[in-house]
N, C-alpha and C positions, 0 to 999 in steps of 0.2 A: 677798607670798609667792606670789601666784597667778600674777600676773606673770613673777616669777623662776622658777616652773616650768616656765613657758609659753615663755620665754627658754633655760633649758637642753634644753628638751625639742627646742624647734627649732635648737638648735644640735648635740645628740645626730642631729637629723633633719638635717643639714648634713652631718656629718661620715660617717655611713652613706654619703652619695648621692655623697659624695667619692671614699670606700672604692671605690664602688661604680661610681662614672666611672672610678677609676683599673683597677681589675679588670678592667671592660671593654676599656681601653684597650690595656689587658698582652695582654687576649686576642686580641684585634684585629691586634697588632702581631705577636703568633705564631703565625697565622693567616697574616698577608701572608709573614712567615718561611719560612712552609710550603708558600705556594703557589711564592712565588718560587722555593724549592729543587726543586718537583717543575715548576717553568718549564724548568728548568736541565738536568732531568733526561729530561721529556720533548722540548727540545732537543737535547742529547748521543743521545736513544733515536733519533731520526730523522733523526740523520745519520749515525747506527750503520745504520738499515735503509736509507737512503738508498746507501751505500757498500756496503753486501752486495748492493743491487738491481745496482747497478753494478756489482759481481762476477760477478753470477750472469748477467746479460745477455754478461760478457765469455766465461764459461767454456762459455755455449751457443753463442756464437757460434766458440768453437775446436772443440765439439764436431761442431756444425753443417760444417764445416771439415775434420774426421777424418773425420767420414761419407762424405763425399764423396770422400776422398780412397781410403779404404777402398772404396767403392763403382769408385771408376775403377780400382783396383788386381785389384779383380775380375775386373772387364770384360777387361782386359788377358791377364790370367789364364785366363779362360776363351775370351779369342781367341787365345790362345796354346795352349791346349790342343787346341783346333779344328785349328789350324796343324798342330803336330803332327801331330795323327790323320788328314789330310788327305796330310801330308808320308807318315806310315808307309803310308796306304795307296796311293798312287801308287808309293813303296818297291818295297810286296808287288809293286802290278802289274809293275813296271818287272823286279823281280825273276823274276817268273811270266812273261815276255815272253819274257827271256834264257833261261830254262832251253827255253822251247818253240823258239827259234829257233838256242839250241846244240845242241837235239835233233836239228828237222832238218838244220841243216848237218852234225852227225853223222852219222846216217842218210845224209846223201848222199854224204859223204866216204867212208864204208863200204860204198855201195852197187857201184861197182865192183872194190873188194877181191874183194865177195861174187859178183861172178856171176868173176872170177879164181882166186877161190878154190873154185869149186865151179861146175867146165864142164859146160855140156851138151855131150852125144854130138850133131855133126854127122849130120843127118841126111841 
C-alpha cells in the first residue's frame, strides 16, 4: 500500500511537472509571438522615420533653395532700386541743367530785344 502511494504520488509529481513544462512552453511561445510582432513593428517604425528623415533632408534642401533665390531676388531688387534713384537723380540734374541753359539762352535772345527796346539817348 505504501508503495502504491508512493507510485501515485510520483505519478501526481509527473503529471504537475508536465502541466507545468507545457505552461511554460505556452509561455515561451507567446513571448517569441510578442517579440517577433514588435520585430515587425520596430522594423515598419524605422523605415517610417527612415523615409520622413529623407523628407525632411529633401524639404530643407528646396528650402535652403528658396532662400537663396529669394535672397538673389533682393539683391536685384535693391540694385534696381539703386538704378533707379541714380537714373532720377541724373533726371533732376539733366533736368536742372536745361532749365539754367534755356535761361540763359533766353536772357540772351532777349538781350538785344532789351537794349531795342529801350534806347539810350545818343550822347
Amino acid at each position: 500500500a505504501a508503495a502504491e502511494a508512493d507510485r501515485d504520488a510520483e505519478r501526481a509529481g509527473r503529471t504537475e511537472a508536465e502541466q507545468a513544462r507545457r505552461t511554460a512552453e505556452g509561455d515561451l511561445a507567446a513571448a517569441h509571438a510578442q517579440i517577433a510582432d514588435r520585430d515587425t513593428t520596430l522594423t515598419a517604425l524605422a523605415a517610417e522615420r527612415d523615409r520622413l528623415r529623407d523628407r525632411l533632408d529633401s524639404v530643407t534642401e528646396q528650402l535652403a533653395r528658396a532662400r537663396a533665390e529669394v535672397a538673389g531676388a533682393i539683391a536685384e531688387r535693391d540694385a534696381a532700386r539703386a538704378a533707379v534713384e541714380v537714373a532720377r537723380r541724373t533726371a533732376d540734374q539733366r533736368v536742372a541743367d536745361l532749365r539754367v541753359t534755356y535761361d540763359e539762352r533766353l536772357a540772351e535772345l532777349r538781350a538785344p530785344h532789351a537794349i531795342t527796346a529801350n534806347p539810350t539817348p545818343a550822347g
